[in-house]
C-alpha positions as CSV (number, residue, x, y, z in Angstrom):
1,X,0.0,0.0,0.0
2,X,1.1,3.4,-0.8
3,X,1.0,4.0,3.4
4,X,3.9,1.4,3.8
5,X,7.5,3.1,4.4
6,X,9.2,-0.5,3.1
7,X,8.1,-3.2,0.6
8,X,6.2,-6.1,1.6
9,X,7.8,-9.0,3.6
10,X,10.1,-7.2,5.5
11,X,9.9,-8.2,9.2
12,X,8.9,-5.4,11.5
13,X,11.5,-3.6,13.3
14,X,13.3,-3.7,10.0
15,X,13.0,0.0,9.7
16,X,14.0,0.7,13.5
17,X,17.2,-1.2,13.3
18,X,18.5,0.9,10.6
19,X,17.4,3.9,12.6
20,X,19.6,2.6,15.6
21,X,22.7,1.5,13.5
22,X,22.6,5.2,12.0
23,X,21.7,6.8,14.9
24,X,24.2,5.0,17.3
25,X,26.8,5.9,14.5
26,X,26.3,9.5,14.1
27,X,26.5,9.7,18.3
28,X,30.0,7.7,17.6
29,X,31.2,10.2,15.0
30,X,29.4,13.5,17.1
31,X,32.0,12.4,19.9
32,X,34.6,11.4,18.0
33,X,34.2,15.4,16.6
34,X,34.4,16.9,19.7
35,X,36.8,15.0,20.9
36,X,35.2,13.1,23.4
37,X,36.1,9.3,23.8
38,X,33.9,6.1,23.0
39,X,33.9,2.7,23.7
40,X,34.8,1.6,19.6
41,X,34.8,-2.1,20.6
42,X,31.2,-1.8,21.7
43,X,29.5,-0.5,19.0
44,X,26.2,-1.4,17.5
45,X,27.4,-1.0,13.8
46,X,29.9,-2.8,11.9
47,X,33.7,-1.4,12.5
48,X,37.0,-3.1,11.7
49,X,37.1,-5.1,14.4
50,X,33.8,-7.2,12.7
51,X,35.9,-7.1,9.8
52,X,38.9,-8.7,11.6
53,X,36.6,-11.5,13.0
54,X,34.8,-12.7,9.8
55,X,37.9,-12.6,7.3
56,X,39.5,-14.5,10.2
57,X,36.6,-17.0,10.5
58,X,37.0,-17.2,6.6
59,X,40.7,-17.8,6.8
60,X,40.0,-20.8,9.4
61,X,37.5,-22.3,7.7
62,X,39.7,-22.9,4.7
63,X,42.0,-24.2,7.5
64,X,40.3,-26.2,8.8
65,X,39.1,-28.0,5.4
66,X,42.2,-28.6,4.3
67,X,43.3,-30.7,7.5
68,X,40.5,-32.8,6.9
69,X,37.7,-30.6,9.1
70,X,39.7,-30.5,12.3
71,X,38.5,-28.1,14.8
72,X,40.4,-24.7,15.1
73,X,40.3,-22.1,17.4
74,X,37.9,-19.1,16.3
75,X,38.6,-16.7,17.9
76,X,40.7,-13.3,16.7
77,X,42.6,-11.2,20.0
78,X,41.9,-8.3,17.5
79,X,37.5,-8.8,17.6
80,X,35.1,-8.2,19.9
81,X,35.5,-9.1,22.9
């Protein structure tokens, strides 16, 4: 219907968790201009520490398949903690 803000079968809160991953990154960038500190680990968004963790989990995945699916450790130091 014209009334709806996004097409149909989008769950709802769809729109509201964009609004809080922009909203929680403008507040990060706000303090980061002024100077103030922030907690970058903790963030709601993306950031490179996300980044670390998945091309890590890619990396030891292929690791793991080429030593016939053994376990491996994970976990990055560098991602969220």
């Amino acid at each position: 219907t014209a009334a709806a803000r996004i097409p149909a079968g989008h769950p709802e809160g769809y729109l509201e968790a964009f609004g809080n991953v922009y909203r929680n990154s403008y507040d990060a960038m706000a303090l980061r201009a002024t100077g103030q500190k922030f907690e970058q680990v903790d963030t709601v968004y993306p950031n490179v520490y996300d980044g670390v963790e998945g091309m890590f989990f890619i990396q030891q995945c292929v690791a793991s398949s080429a030593e016939g699916g053994a376990w491996l450790n994970m976990k990055h130091p560098k991602a969220r903690r």
